[in-house]
C-alpha positions as MATLAB code, in Angstrom:
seq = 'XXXXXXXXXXXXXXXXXXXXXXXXXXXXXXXXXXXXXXXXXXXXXXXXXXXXXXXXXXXXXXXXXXXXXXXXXXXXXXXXXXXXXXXXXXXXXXXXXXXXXXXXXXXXXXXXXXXXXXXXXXXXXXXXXXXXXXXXXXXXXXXXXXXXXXXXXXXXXXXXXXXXXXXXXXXXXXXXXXXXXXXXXXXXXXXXXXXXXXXXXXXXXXXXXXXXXXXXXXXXXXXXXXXXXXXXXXXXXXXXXXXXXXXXXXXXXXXXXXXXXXXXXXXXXXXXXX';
ca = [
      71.390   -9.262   44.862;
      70.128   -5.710   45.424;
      71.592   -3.801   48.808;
      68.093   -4.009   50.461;
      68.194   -7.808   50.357;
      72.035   -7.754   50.947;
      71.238   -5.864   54.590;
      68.121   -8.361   55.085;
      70.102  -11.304   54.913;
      73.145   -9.420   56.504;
      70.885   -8.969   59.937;
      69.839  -12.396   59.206;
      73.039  -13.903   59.796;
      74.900  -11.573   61.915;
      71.884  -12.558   64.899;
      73.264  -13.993   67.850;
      70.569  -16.721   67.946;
      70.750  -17.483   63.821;
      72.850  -20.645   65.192;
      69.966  -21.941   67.002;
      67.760  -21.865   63.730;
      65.825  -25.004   63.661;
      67.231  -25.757   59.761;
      70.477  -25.734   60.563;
      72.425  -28.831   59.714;
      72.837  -31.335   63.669;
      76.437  -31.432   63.886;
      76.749  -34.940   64.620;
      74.603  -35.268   61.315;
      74.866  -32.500   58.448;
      71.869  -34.419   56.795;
      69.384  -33.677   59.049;
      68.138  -30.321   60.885;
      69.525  -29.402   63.742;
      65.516  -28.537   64.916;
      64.305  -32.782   64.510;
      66.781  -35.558   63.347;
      63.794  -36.914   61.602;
      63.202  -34.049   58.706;
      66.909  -33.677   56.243;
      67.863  -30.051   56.084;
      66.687  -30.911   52.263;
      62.976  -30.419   53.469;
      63.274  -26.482   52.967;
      64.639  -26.612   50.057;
      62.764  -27.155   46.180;
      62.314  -30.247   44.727;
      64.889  -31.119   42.220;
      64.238  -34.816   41.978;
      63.182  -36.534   38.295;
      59.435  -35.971   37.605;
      56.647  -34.625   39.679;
      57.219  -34.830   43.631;
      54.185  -36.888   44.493;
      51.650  -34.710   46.520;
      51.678  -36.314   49.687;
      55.307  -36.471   49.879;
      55.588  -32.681   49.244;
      52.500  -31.656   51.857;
      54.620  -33.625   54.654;
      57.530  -32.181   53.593;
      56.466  -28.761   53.522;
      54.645  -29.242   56.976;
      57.880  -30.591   58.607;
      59.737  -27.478   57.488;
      57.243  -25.512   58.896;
      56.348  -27.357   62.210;
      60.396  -26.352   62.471;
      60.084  -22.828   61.200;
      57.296  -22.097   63.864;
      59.749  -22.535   66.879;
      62.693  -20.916   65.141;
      64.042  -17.709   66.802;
      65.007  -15.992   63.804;
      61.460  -16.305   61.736;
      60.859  -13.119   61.613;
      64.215  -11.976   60.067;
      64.611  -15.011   57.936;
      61.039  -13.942   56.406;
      62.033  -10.425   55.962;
      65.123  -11.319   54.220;
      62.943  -13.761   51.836;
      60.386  -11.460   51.096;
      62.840   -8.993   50.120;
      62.130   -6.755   46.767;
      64.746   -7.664   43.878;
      64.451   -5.154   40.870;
      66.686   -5.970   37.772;
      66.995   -2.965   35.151;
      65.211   -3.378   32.246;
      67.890   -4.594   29.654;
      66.549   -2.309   26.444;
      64.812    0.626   26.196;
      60.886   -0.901   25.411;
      62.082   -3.564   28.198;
      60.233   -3.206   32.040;
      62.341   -3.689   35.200;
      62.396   -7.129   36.793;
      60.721   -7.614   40.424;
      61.568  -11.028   42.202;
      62.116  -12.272   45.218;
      65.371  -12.773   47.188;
      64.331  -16.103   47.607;
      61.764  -17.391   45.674;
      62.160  -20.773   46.151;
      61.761  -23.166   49.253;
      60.497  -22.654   52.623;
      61.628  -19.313   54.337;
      60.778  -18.125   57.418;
      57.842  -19.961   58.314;
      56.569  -19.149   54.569;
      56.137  -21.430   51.215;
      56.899  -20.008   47.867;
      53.684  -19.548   47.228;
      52.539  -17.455   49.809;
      55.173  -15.107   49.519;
      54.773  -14.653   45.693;
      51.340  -13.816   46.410;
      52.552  -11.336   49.194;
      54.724   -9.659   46.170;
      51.916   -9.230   43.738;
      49.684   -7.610   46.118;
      52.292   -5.217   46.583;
      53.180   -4.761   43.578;
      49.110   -4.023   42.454;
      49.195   -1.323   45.724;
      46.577   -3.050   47.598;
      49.363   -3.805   50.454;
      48.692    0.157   51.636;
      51.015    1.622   54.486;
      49.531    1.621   57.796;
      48.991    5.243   59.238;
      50.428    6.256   62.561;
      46.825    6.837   63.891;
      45.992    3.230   63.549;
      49.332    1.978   64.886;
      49.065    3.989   67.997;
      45.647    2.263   68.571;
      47.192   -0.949   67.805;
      49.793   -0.590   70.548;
      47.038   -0.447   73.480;
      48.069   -2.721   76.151;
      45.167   -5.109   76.047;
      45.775   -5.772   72.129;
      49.397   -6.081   73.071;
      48.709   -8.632   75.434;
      46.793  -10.492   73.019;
      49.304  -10.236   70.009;
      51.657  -11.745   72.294;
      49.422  -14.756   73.672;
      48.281  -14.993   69.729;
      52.041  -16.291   69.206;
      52.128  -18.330   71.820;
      48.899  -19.886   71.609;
      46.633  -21.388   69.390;
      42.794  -22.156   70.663;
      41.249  -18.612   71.622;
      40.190  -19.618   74.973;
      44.084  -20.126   75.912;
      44.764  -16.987   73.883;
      42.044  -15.280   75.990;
      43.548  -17.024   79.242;
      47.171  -15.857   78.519;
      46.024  -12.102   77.530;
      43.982  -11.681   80.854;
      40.760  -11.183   79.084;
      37.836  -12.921   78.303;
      37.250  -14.955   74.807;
      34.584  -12.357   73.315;
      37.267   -8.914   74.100;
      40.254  -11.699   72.810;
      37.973  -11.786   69.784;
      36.935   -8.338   69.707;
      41.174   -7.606   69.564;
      41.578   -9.858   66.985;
      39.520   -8.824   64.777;
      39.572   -4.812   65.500;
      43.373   -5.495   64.946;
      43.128   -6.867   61.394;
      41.414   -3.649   60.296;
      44.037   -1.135   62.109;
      46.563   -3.436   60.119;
      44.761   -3.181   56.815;
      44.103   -7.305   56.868;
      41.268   -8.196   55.165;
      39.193  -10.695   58.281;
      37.797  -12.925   55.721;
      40.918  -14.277   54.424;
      43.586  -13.174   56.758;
      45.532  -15.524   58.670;
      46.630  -15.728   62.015;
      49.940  -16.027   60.697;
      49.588  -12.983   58.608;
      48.288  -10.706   61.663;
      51.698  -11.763   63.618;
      53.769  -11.067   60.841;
      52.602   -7.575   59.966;
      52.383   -7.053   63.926;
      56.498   -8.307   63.882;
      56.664   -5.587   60.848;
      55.605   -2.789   62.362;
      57.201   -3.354   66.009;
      54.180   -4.431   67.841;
      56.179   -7.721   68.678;
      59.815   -8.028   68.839;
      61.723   -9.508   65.696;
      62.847  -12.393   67.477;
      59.049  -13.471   68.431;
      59.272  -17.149   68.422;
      55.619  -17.619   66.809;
      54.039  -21.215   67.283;
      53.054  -22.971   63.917;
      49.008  -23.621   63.982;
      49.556  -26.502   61.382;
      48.645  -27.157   57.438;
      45.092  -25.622   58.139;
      45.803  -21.901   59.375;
      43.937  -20.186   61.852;
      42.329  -17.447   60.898;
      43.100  -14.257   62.025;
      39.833  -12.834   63.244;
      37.158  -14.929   64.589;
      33.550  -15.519   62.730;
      31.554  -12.447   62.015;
      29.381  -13.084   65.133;
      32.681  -13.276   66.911;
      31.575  -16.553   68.261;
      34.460  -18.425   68.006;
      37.840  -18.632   65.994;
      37.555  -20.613   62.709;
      40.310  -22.269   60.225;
      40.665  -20.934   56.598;
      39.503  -24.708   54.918;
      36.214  -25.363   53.631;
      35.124  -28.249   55.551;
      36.934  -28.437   58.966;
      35.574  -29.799   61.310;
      35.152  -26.731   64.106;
      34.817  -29.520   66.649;
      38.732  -30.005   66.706;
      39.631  -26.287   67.121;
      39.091  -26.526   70.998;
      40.316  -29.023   73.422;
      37.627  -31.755   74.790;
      35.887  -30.282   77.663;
      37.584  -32.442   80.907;
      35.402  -34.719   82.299;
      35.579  -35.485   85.976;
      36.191  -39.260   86.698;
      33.897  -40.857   89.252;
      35.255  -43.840   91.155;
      32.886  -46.839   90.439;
      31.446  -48.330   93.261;
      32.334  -51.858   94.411;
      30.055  -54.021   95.201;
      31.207  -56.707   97.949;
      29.866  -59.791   97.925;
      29.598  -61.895  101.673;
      28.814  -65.528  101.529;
      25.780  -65.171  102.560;
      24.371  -63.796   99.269;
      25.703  -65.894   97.051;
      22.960  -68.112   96.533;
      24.252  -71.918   97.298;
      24.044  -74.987   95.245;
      21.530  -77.506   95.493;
      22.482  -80.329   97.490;
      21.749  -84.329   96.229;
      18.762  -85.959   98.512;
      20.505  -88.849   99.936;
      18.003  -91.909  100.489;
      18.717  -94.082  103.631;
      20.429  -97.301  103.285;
      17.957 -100.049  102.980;
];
């Protein structure tokens, strides 16, 4: 393991609140996480079993890990560790170097395999360009502060709006103004991504605990019209993105009944004895 990955894993570890990590083995259990006695600590881990792990199986396995992940107070550091640049020198002279992951395997940091990989090789092509002061300095305003932070604690943009003070077209204006002073691309950026590069470059501390928006992510700036937030899945339906408006319940009337409305049975016509 290279030094760089070495000191990633080395903060990892040495954080006071890496005990608390939601994959942690339960002590009373060392087969299940520590974070939901329901999900084995096997869930971040790769399949190894014999064949293909069936589909469904893996999708709710993955999504346990990282319902956990997204509560975990050491994300951010556990993702930094995993997304950690591994070079190995090129063995002959014709030969390249060797770029990997420190962990390219499993669930890590509120990440799958996948997503990092594709992380690397957008690096690794130099479209992942450095952020310039200039932008970060506009990026550290205290209105898109305040809604970075209510980003990571909520998920439907009028609580985001709610939490950050402002209303849900400037929450939306933030978002999306701060995807392009991050070098995110709107269209496919997701929320997830916007904290994460916000965690990188110190607008939110390392130890953000950043809440999981589920198997469809949340996109990181709103529609173009800035209308509302959307999820990055063909076919969602929008109408689940925002809670069901409240409805006040009436009382129903009731409707007494005296004896004198009821209407009253008919009565047999008694002839008189003969």
């Amino acid at each position: 393991m290279s030094i760089a990955a070495t000191v990633a894993r080395q903060e990892l570890t040495d954080h006071p609140h890496y005990k608390y990590r939601g994959c942690a083995p339960d002590e009373e259990n060392p087969r299940v996480s520590a974070g939901d006695p329901d999900v084995p600590v096997t869930a971040w881990d790769p399949y190894t079993g014999d064949g293909a792990e069936p589909q469904k199986t893996r999708i709710d396995r993955e999504g346990a890990a990282l319902r956990i992940c997204g509560f975990c107070p050491v994300q951010s550091l556990c993702r930094a560790y995993a997304n950690t640049e591994v070079v190995t020198p090129a063995e002959g002279p014709g030969d390249l170097d060797m770029v990997h992951l420190a962990e390219p395997e499993g669930v890590w940091g509120g990440q799958l395999a996948l997503d990092r990989h594709r992380a690397l090789i957008a690096r690794r092509a130099g479209t992942d360009a450095p952020v310039s002061e200039q932008a970060l300095a506009k990026a550290r305003s205290p209105q898109k502060l305040a809604v970075l932070r209510a980003l990571a604690t909520e998920l439907y943009e009028s609580r985001v709006a709610a939490a950050a003070g402002v209303s849900v077209d400037r929450a939306n204006w933030n978002r999306s103004v701060l995807c392009t002073l991050l070098g995110l691309d709107k269209e496919t950026a997701t929320r997830d991504d916007l904290l994460a590069t916000a965690v990188h470059y110190g607008l939110l501390p390392a130890n953000m605990r950043i809440r999981w928006d589920g198997l469809w992510p949340i996109a990181a700036a709103p529609n173009t019209d800035g209308s509302r937030q959307r999820r990055i899945a063909p076919g969602f339906p929008l109408a689940l993105l925002d809670p069901l408006p409240v409805v006040p319940r009436t009382r129903a009337r009731r409707v007494i009944r005296t004896l004198h409305t009821l209407p009253l049975p008919a009565l047999p016509v008694l002839e008189p004895a003969a």
